[in-house]
N, C-alpha and C positions, 0 to 999 in steps of 0.2 A: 572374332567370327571370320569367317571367309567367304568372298565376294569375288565378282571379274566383273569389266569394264562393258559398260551395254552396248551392243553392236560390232564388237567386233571379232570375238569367237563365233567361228561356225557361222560366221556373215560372207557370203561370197561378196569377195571386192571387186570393184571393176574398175578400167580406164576410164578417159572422157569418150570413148569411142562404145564403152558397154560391153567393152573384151574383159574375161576374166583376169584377174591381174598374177597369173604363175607365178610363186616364188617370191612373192614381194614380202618384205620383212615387217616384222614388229620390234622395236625398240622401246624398253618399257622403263623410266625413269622413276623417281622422287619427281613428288609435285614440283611445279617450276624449280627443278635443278638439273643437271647433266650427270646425276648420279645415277647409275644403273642400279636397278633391281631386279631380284629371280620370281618368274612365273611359275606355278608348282602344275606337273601333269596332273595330280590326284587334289581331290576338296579339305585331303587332312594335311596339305601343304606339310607332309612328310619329306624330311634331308634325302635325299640322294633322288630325288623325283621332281628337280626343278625341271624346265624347257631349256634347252639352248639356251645363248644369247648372243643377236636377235632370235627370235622365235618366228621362223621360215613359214608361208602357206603353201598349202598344197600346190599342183598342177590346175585346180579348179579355182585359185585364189581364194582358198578357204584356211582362215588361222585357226588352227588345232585349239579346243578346247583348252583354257586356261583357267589359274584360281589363283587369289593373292589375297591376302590378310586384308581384313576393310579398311580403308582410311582414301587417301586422296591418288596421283600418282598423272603423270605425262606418259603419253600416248604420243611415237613418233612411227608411220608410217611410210614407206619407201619401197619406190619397186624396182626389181632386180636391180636396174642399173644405177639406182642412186638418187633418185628425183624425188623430194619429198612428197605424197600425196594429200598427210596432214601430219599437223602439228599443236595436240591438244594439251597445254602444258598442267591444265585441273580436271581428270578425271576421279569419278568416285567409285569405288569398290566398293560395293552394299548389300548383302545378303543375296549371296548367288544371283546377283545381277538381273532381276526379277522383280526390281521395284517393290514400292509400297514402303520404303525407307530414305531416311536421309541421316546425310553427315555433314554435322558443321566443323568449316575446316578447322575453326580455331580449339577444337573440342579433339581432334584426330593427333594420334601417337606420333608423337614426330622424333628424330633422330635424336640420341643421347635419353628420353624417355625413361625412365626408371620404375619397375615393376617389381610385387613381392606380390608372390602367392605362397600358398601350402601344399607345394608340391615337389617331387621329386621326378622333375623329368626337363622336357627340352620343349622351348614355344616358338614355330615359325614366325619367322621375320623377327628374334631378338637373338638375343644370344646370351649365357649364363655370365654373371658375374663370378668367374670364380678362377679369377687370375690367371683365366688362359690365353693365346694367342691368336687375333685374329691376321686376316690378310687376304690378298686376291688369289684366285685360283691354284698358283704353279707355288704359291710360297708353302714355309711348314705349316701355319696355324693351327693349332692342335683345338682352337673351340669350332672356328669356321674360316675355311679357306675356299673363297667364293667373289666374283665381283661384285655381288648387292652388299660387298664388305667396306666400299668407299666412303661411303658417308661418314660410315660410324669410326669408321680408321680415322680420318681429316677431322673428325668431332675430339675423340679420345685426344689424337695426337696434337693439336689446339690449348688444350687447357692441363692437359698434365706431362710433364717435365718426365727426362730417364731414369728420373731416380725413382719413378713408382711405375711407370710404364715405358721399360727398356725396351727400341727397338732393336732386332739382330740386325748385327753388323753396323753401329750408330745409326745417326742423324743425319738430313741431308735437307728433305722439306717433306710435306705428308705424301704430292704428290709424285714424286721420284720413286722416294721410298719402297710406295703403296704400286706402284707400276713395275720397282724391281723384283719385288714378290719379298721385302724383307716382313716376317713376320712382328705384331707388335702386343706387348702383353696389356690386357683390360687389368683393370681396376678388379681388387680381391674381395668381394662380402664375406668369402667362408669364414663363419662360426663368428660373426662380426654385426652391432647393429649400427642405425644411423642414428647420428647426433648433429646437431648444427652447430653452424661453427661461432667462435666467441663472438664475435661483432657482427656480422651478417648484414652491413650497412646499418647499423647503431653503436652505442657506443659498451666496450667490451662488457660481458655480464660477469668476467670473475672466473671463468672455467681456468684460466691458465694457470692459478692455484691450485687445484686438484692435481695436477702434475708436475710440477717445478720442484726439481731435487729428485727428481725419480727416473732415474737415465733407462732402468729395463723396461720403462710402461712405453716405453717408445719403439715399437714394431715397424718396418720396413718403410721408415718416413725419411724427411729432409732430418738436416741436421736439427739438433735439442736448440731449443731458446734461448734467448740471450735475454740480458736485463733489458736489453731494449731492441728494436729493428723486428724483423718477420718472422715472426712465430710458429712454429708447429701446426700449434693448436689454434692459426687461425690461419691455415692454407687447405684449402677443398681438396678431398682424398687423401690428407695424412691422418696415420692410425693411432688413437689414442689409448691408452690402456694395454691390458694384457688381462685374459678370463682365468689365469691362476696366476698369483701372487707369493711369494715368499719373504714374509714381514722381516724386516732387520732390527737393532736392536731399540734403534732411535726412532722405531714409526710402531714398539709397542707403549702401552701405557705404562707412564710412573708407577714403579708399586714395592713393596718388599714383601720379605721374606719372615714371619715370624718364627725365631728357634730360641726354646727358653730350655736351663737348664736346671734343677732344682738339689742344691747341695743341702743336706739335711744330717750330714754328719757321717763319717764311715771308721773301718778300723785300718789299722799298719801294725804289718809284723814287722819285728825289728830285733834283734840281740845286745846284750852288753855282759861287760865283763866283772867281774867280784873283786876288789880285793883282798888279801889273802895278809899279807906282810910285809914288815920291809921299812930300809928308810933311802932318800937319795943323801949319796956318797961322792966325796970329789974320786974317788976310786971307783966310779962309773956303774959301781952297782947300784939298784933300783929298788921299789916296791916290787912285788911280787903279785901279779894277776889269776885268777882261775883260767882254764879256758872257758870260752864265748858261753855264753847260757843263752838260751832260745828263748824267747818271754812268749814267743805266742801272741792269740787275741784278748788274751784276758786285761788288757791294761787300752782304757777307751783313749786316744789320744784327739778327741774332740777338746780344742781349747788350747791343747800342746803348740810349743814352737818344733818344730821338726824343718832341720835343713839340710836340703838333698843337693848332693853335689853338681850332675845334671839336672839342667833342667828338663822338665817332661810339659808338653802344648797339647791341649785337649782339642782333638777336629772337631767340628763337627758340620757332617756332607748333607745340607736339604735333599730330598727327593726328587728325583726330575719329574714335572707336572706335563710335560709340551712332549712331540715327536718330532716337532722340524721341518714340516712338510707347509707346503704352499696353501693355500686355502683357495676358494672357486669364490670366483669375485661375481661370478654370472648371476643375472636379475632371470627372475621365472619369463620364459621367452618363449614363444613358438618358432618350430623351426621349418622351413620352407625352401625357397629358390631366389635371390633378384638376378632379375633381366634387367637388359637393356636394350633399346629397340636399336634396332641395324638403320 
């Protein structure tokens, strides 16, 4: 929902003296932190319709109407020259600022926040998980490039390593970094669900079996596991699986192939010779032969010895049953958007 801080839009502010205070700023933070955040001109806290930052009051010490997503937030006031007038580090942001509600703080979205809906669009004050770039104002950030992008940069950049959220141009600390404008990539959900991780402070449940020996289910993570030391599958943000598969030959099941062949007797044609006359002679003359006579199939040679010079190998090619293709490993899922709050 969205909310602004009671009293101080459209509040003419004054000195100690009851003079309007021209020009004096607002400074709009994270609950007790030094992290900025954007005020939105309009109530659909629509992108490109933040305030400044600070956000200037008029000539009559009047601060322009504001709207910021409900939750908690510091209020630093100061006039022209620098002197703070207040400094309210728990303000609540609650239903257009209009009372008759409350937030408990320990109940309110806080930084790093993870959200999934059923939608296909963009939510003020978070930003889309989908492995794009944030940063401050002057950097590339292609999801938000914005300074209500500190927090969640120093959050990202705190707990995951370059090898899943590479900043441009390396490493140096969040806050260098995040002040030289280098952009820094979020964390990926597209077409990805959550799983917890094996041990989760207990002791492992056995998931690091579904994966071990299988190097392609391993998508833009640390390096593969070892028999022992830091695991994959038990470091927060590495990706487990792959939603299509292409089975090998040692992760099909055991099985054969029945091919029977049934010899039931056949025929061979074949030739031989007659003879005729004759006798052998140390004078090299011979018996005397017909020529060849064709016998045809009339003579069954089921039972016969018949030996053929070459040999002749009977193939025989089974049918291919498979095409080869990867199979969809995906469980029936809805599909949606996660955020992450700024």
């Amino acid at each position: 929902m969205t909310g602004t801080l009671t009293s101080i839009p459209l509040v003419q502010q004054l000195d100690v003296n009851g003079h309007p205070l021209s020009g004096c700023r607002l400074f709009l933070y994270q609950a007790n932190t030094s992290n900025p955040v954007a005020a939105y001109i309009n109530y659909g806290l629509s992108p490109g319709q933040e305030h400044p930052w600070p956000i200037v009051a008029d000539i009559y010490g009047r601060i322009p109407m504001f709207w910021l997503a409900d939750g908690f937030y510091r209020a630093r006031l100061e006039d022209r020259f620098g002197r703070v007038l207040f400094d309210e580090t728990q303000m609540p942001a609650v239903g257009g600022g209009t009372g008759g509600g409350t937030v408990i703080a320990a109940d309110a979205f806080k930084t790093g926040d993870v959200l999934w809906q059923p939608v296909n669009d963009i939510k003020p004050g978070w930003v889309r998980l989908n492995g794009g770039t944030i940063g401050n104002a002057v950097s590339t950030g292609t999801e938000r490039h914005h300074a209500d992008c500190v927090a969640l940069y120093s959050w990202v950049y705190e707990r995951f390593d370059d090898t899943l959220c590479p900043v441009t141009g390396g490493r140096t600390d969040a806050a260098t970094d995040f002040n030289g404008g280098k952009a820094m990539r979020t964390p990926d959900m597209r077409a990805t669900l959550a799983m917890g991780l094996d041990i989760m402070g207990n002791t492992t449940a056995g998931s690091s079996g579904l994966f071990a020996g299988v190097p392609g289910a391993y998508i833009n993570t640390h390096p593969l596991p070892a028999a022992t030391g830091d695991a994959v599958y038990d470091r927060a943000g590495s990706i487990l699986g792959a939603n299509m598969h292409l089975l090998t030959i040692g992760q099909t099941v055991k099985h054969g192939h029945a091919s029977q062949i049934n010899e039931v007797g056949h025929w061979h044609d074949y030739y031989h010779a007659t003879f005729v006359s004759g006798t052998y002679s140390s004078t090299g003359t011979g018996p005397v032969f017909s020529a060849d006579e064709f016998v045809g199939t009339s003579e069954d040679m089921v039972g016969a010895t018949v030996s053929i010079g070459n040999a002749v190998k009977l193939g025989v090619t089974p049918a291919q049953q498979a095409n080869d293709e990867p199979h969809n490993n995906t469980p029936r899922a809805m599909l949606g958007t996660w955020f992450i709050r700024l």
